[in-house]
C-alpha positions as a Python dict, from the first residue, in 0.01 Angstrom:
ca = {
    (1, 'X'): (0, 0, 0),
    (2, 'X'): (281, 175, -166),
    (3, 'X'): (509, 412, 0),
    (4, 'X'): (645, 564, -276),
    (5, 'X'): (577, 934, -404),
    (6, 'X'): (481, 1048, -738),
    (7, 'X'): (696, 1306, -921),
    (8, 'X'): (562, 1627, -1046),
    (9, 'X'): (490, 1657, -1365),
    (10, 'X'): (706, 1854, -1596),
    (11, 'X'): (565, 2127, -1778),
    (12, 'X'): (675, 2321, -2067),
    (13, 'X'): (625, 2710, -2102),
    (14, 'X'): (365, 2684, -2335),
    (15, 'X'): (174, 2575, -2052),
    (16, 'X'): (112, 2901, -1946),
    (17, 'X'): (-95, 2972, -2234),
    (18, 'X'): (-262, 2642, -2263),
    (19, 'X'): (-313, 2569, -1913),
    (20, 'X'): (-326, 2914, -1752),
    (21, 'X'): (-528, 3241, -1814),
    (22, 'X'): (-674, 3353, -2078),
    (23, 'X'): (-473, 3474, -2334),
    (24, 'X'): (-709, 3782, -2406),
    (25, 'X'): (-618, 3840, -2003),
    (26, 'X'): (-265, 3808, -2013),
    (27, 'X'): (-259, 4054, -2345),
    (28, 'X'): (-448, 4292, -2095),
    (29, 'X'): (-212, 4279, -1816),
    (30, 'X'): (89, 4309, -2028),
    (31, 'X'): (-30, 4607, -2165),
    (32, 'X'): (-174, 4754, -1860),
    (33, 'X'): (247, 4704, -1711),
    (34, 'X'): (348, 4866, -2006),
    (35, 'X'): (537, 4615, -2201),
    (36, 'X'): (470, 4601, -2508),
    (37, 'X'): (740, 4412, -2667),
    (38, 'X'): (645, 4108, -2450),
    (39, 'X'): (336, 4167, -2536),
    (40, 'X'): (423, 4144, -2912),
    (41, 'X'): (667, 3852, -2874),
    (42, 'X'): (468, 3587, -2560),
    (43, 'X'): (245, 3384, -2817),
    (44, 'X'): (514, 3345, -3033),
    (45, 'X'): (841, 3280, -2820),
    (46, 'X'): (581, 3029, -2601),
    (47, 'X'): (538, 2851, -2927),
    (48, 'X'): (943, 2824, -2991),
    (49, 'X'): (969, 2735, -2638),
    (50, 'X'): (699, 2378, -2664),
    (51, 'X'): (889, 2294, -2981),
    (52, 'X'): (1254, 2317, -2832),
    (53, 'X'): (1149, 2196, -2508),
    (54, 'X'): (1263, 2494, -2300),
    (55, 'X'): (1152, 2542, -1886),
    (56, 'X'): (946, 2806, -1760),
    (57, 'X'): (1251, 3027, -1651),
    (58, 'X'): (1440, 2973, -2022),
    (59, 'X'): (1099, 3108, -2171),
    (60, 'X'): (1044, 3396, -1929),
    (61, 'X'): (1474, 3506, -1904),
    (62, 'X'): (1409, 3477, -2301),
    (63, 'X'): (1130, 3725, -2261),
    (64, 'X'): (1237, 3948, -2056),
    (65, 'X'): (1554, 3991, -2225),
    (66, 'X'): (1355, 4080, -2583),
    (67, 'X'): (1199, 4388, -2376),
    (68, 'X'): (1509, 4489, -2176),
    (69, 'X'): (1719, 4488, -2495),
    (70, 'X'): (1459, 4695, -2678),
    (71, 'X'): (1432, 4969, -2430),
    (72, 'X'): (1833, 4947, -2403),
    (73, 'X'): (1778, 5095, -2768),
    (74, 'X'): (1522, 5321, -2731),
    (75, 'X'): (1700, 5469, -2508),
    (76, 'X'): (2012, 5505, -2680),
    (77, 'X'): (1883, 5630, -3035),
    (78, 'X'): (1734, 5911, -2765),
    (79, 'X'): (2026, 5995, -2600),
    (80, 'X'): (2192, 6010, -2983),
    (81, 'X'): (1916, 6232, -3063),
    (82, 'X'): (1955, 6451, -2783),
    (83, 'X'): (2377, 6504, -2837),
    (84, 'X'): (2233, 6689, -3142),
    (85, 'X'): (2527, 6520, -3342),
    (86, 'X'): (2582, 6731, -3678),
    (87, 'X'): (2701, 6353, -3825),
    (88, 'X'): (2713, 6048, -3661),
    (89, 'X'): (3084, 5946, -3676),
    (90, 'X'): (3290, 5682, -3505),
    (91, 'X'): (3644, 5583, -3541),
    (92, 'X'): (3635, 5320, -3825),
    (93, 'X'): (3542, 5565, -4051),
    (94, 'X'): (3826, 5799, -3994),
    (95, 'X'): (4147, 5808, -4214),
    (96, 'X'): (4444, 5810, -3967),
    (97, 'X'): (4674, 5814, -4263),
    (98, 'X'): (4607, 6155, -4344),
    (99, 'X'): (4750, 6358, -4055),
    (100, 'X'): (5081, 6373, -4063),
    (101, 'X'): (5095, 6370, -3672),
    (102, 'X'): (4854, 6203, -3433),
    (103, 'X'): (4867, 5985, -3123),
    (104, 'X'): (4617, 5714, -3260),
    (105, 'X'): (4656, 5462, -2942),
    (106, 'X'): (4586, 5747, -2674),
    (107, 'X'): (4305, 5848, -2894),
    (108, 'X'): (4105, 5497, -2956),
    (109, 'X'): (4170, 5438, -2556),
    (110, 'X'): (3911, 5749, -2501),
    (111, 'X'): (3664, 5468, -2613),
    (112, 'X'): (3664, 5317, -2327),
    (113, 'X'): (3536, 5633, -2140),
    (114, 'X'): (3771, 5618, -1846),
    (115, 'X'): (3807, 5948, -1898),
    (116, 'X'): (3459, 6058, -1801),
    (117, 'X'): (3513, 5870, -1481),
    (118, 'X'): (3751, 6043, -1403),
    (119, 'X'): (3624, 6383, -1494),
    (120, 'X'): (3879, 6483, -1773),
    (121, 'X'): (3874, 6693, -2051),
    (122, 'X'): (4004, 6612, -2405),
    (123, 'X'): (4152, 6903, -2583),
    (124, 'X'): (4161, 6836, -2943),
    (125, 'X'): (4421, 7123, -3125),
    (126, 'X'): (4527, 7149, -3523),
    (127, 'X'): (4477, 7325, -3774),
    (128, 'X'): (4111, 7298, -3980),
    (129, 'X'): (4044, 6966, -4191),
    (130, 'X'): (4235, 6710, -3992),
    (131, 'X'): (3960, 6576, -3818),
    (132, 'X'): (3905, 6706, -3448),
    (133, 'X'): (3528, 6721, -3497),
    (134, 'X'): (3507, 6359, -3648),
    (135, 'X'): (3716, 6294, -3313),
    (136, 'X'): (3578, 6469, -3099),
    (137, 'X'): (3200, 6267, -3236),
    (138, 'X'): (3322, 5977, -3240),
    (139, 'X'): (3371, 5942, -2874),
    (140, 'X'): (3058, 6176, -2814),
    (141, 'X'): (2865, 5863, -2959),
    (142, 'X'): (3039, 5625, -2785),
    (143, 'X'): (2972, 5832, -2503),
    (144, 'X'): (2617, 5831, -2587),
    (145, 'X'): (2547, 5456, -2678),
    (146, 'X'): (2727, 5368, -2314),
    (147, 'X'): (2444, 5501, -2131),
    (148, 'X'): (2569, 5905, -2101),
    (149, 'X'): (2418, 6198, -2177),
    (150, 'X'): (2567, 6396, -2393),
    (151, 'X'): (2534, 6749, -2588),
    (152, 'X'): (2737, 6859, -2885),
    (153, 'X'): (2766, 7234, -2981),
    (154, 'X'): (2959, 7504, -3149),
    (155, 'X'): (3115, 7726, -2890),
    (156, 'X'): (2987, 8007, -3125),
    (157, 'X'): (2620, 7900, -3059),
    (158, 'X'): (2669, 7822, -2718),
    (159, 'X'): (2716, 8198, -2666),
    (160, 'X'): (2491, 8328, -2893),
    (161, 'X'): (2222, 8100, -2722),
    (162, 'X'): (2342, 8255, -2374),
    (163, 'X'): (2359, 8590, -2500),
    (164, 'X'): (1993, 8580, -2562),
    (165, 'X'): (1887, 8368, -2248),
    (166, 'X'): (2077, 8688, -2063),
    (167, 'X'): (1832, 8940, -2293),
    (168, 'X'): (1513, 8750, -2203),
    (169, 'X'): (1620, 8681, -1826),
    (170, 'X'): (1621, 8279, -1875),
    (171, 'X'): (2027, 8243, -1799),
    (172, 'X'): (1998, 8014, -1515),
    (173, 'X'): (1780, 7757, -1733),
    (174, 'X'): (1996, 7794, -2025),
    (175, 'X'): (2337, 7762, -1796),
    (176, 'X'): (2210, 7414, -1691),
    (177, 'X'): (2137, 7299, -2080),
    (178, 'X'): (2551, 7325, -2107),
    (179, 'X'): (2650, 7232, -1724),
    (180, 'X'): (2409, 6949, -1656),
    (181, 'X'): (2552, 6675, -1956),
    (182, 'X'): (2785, 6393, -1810),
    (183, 'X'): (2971, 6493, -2161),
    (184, 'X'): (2993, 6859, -2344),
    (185, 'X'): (3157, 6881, -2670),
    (186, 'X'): (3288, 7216, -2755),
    (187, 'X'): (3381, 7242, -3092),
    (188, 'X'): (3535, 7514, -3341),
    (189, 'X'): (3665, 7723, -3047),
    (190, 'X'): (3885, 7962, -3174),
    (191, 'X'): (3754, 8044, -3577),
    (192, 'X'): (3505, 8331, -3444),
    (193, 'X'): (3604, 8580, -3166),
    (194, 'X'): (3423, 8622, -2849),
    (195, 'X'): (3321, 8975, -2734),
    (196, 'X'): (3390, 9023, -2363),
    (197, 'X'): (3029, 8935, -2247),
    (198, 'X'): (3060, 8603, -2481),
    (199, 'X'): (3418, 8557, -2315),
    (200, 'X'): (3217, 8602, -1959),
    (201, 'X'): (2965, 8356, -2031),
    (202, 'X'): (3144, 8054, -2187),
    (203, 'X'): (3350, 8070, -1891),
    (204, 'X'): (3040, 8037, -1669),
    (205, 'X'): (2976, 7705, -1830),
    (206, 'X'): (3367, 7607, -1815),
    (207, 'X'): (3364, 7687, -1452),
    (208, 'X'): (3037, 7532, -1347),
    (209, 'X'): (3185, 7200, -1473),
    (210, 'X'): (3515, 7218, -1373),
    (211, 'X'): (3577, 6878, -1166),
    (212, 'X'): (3253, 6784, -1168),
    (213, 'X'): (3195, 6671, -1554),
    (214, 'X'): (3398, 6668, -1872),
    (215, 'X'): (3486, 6849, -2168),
    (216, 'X'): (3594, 6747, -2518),
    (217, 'X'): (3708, 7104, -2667),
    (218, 'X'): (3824, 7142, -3059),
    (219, 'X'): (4005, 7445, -3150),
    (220, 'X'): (4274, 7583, -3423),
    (221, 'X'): (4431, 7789, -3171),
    (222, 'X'): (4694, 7704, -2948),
    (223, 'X'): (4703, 7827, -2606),
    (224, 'X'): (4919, 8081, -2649),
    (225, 'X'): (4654, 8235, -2931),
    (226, 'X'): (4388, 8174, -2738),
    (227, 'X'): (4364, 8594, -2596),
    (228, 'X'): (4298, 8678, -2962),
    (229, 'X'): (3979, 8458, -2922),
    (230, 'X'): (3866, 8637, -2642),
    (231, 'X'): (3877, 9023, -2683),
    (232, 'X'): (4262, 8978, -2609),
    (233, 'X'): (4146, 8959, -2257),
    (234, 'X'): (4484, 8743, -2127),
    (235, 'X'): (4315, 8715, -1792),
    (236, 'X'): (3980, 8555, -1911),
    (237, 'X'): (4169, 8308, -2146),
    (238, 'X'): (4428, 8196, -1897),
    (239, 'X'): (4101, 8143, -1687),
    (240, 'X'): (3919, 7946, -1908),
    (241, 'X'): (4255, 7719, -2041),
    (242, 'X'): (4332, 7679, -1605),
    (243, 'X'): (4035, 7523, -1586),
    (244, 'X'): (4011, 7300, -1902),
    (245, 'X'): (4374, 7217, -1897),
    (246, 'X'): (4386, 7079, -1480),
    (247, 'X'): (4278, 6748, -1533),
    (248, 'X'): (4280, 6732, -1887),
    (249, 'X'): (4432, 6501, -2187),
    (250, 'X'): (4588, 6742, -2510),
    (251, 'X'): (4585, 6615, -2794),
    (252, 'X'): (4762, 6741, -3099),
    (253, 'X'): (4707, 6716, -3451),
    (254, 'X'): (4979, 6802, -3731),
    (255, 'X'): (4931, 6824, -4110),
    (256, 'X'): (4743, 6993, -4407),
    (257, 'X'): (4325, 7023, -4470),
    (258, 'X'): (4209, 6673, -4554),
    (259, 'X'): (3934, 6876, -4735),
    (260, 'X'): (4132, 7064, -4912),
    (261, 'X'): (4319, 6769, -5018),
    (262, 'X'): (3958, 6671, -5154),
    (263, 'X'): (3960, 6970, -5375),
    (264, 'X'): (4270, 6951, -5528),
    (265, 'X'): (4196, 6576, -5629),
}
């Protein structure tokens, strides 16, 4: 009589649909879990897996990877949508010939989002037309496909949006759409003027995030110009400019309006 032991047999991943349930069963169960993409994709990756000879945990890693990597995107393109972007931009696209000043290593190491780790604000100053909102997007984006939530705005509509949460007694709710964003972008502070109650307000949404989440701020104005912005109030600006500037990287472009470059060509 023989001692020895037989081996198991090996079997291949498309086992599980030859051998196993029914395949009208597991197409019920998948969809009951809610995963559809697995759902879409079993039959046929079990297929690819028989013909290349690949092990249960190959075909299911395979799987499981197709519906990870589509709800990584989903979930991206919604956190894109939600920055309310006016343009997607990112920094391939921009011309860093045409400034005639700007610190191009400092500003491509944002990318790497230390910065919101850190809880830093990027203060993007020059004159219109030399790209701080293309910048200031670009990173936003990045911002956004890394897994953050993020909100762009004019600092002119973020007031006039406040303004009117304050007439119809829904500040609190509106306060948190502008303090609750692991990144704000700010831009065109500076080409309007605030009123003092606009002044008042856009520092409630400064101060709420002070230390606790970042900033990425365009404006033509340097600081010294930036009481004209707010009702000359020299008080409210330093305020404001305190609590941007503390932890805080300036960054300063020098040169004429690429768009009006544009026009003359």
């Amino acid at each position: 009589m023989s001692n020895t032991a037989s081996s198991p047999a090996t079997t291949s991943a498309s086992d599980l649909f030859e051998a196993g349930p029914d395949t009208r069963t597991l197409d019920a169960q998948l969809l009951y879990l809610r995963l559809p993409v697995m759902r879409r994709h079993a039959l046929e990756l079990s297929r690819q897996a028989s013909s290349e000879g690949w092990d249960h945990l190959r075909f299911l890693t395979h799987l499981i990877e197709i519906e990870a990597r589509n709800r990584h995107d989903k979930s991206a393109q919604r956190r894109i949508r939600s920055a309310r972007f006016p343009v997607l931009k990112n920094l391939d696209t921009f011309d860093w010939n045409w400034p005639k000043k700007i610190p191009r290593q400092a500003i491509e190491s944002f990318l790497t989002l230390g910065f919101l780790e850190r809880k830093e604000n990027l203060l993007f100053f020059g004159n219109p037309g030399l790209g701080k909102t293309h910048l200031a997007t670009a990173i936003g984006y990045a911002a956004a496909l890394s897994g953050k939530n993020v909100l762009f705005a004019n600092a002119i509509d973020v007031v006039n949006r406040l303004q009117t949460a304050v007439v119809t007694h829904t500040l609190p709710a509106a306060l948190r759409q502008y303090t609750n964003p692991d990144l704000l972008i700010l831009d065109e502070l500076g080409y309007l003027p605030l009123d003092q109650n606009g002044g008042d307000l856009l520092f409630q949404v400064i101060s709420a995030r002070y230390e606790r989440a970042s900033v990425i701020l365009t404006t033509n104005k340097v600081p010294a110009q930036w009481p004209s912005t707010f009702n000359n109030d020299a008080a409210l600006a330093s305020a404001i400019l305190d609590r941007l500037s503390h932890h805080c990287h300036s960054i300063v472009l020098e040169g004429e309006s690429y768009r009006t470059r544009k026009m003359q060509n």
